[in-house]
Structure formats: C-alpha cells, structure tokens
N, C-alpha and C positions, 0 to 999 in steps of 0.2 A: 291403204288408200280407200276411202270411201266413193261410191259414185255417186255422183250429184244427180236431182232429180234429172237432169236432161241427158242421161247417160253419158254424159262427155270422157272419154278414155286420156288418160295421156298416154306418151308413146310407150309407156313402162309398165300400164296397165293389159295393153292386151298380150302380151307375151307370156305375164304372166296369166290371164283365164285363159289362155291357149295349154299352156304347162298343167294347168290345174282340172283340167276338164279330159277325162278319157269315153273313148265312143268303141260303142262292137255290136258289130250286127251280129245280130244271131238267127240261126235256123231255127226254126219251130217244131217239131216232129211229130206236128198233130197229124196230118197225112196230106193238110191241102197246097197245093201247088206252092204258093206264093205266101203261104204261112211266116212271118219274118218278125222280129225284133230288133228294137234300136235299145240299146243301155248304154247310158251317159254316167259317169261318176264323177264327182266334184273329191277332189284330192287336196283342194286347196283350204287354207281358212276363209275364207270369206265366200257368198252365198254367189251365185252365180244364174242372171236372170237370161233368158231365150225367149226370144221369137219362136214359135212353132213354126209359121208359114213355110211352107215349101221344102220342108222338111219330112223324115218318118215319124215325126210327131204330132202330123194331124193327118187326115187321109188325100190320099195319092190327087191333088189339084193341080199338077204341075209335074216335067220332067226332072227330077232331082236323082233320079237314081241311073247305073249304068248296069244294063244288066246284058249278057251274052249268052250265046246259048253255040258249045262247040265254037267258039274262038271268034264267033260272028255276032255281032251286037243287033241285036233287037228293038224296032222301032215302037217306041211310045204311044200306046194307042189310048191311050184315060184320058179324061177331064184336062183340058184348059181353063184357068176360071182367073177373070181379071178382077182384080176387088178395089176398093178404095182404101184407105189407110186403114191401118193394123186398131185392133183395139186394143186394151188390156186385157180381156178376156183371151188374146191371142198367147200371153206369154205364161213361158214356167220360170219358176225360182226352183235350184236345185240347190239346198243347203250344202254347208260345208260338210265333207266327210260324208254325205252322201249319196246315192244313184236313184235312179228310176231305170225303169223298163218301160218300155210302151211296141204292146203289137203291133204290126200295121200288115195291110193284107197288100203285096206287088201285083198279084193277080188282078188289081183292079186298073194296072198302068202298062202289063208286058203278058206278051203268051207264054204260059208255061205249062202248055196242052204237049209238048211234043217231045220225046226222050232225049235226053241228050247231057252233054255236060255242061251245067247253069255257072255260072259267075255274076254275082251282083254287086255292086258299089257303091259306096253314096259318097256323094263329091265332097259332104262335109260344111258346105256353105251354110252360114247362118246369116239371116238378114238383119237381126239385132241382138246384140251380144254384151252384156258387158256382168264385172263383178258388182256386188251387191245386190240387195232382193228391193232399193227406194225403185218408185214409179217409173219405167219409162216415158220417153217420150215419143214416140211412133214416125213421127215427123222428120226426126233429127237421130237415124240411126248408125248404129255402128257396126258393119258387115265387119265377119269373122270367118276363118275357115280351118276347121279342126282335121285329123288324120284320124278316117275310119278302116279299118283293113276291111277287104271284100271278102266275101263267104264263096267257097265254089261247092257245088253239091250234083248229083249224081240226079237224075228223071227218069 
C-alpha cells in the first residue's frame, strides 16, 4: 500500500509499520551520565516516514522518557517548549531494510548525578507515523506507539 500525500493510514496499514519498525535504547559507555541511544530499524519493504518531535530524536523538549533511579521515578526537570505545527524539516524517512542510530543526552531532562540503580524507558509514542517516504502532512497526523524495552544500568 502506498501512503498518500496526506498520510491517511488504513486500518491495515498501521499494524503493519508497527510490525515493521523495531526500536532499542541503548547505553552509551562514553562515561557521561545520561549518554543514551535511540536505533529504529525498518524490517519492512516499504520506507517508513516519523515525526521526531517529542521523541529521542531530537533533543529532550518534552517529557517522553521514564527514567527511575532505585525503583523510584525521577521527576522531569528539562525544557518544556510549546511550538506550532510541525514542519517537514521535523520528520525522518527510515528506508526499507534499514536503521539509524541517533544519540540523545537524558542528562538534559533527569538527574543522574547520584549512584544508584537507573532504569529508563521511552513510551514509544510517535506523533506522526506512517509507511512511505511521499510528504507529510503535519496537520492531519497519525499518532503511533511502538514497544521499546528500557535499559537498566548500574551509577
């Protein structure tokens, strides 16, 4: 199925770029606190366009992550930032049979000044989602929610 410039999904479409699309957070072991990776891989044939926003794909503007520290969740202390509609300079196209990696620093959204044992999560939520790499339309989106398993790591 192709997606039409207005991203319009039918019901059959998103289960399938749900199926097709794997996510993994990864730890960094550069040495800095909140050193973290998001990797997306397109498993599918067909190209698979995203929304960054509010994601690990652009930096920390919103709370999208869950992060705990010793069994106890940790409150959000980063950027709020309200915007107007999305542009296309906002979105990725992840080809078929493809991944990306993308860094992202947590340290700019959570304390991870203090020893303990970390767990972080990302809820997975995407604000626009669909298969194909034709234009979005920003307007008229189609939210999606993928399954990322959470990293736990030792401080």
């Amino acid at each position: 199925m192709q997606a039409s410039a207005s991203f319009a999904m039918s019901a059959s479409a998103t289960p399938r770029l749900l199926n097709a699309l794997r996510c993994e957070l990864v730890l960094q072991r550069n040495g800095a606190p909140g050193a973290m990776a998001l990797q997306l891989q397109n498993t599918g044939s067909e190209a698979i366009t995203l929304l960054r926003r509010n994601t690990p794909l652009e930096p920390m503007r919103a709370n999208f992550l869950r992060v705990s520290r010793n069994k106890h969740r940790l409150q959000y202390v980063g950027p709020v930032v309200k915007r107007a509609a999305p542009t296309l300079e906002e979105y990725v196209v992840i080809a078929p049979g493809s991944s990306m990696l993308h860094e992202f620093d947590a340290s700019q959204g959570y304390d991870f000044s203090k020893p303990g044992r970390y767990q972080v999560s990302w809820n997975g939520e995407l604000l626009d989602a669909a298969l194909g790499s034709a234009a979005p339309n920003p307007l008229d989106p189609n939210a999606a929610r993928i399954l990322c398993a959470p990293i736990t790591f030792e401080r």
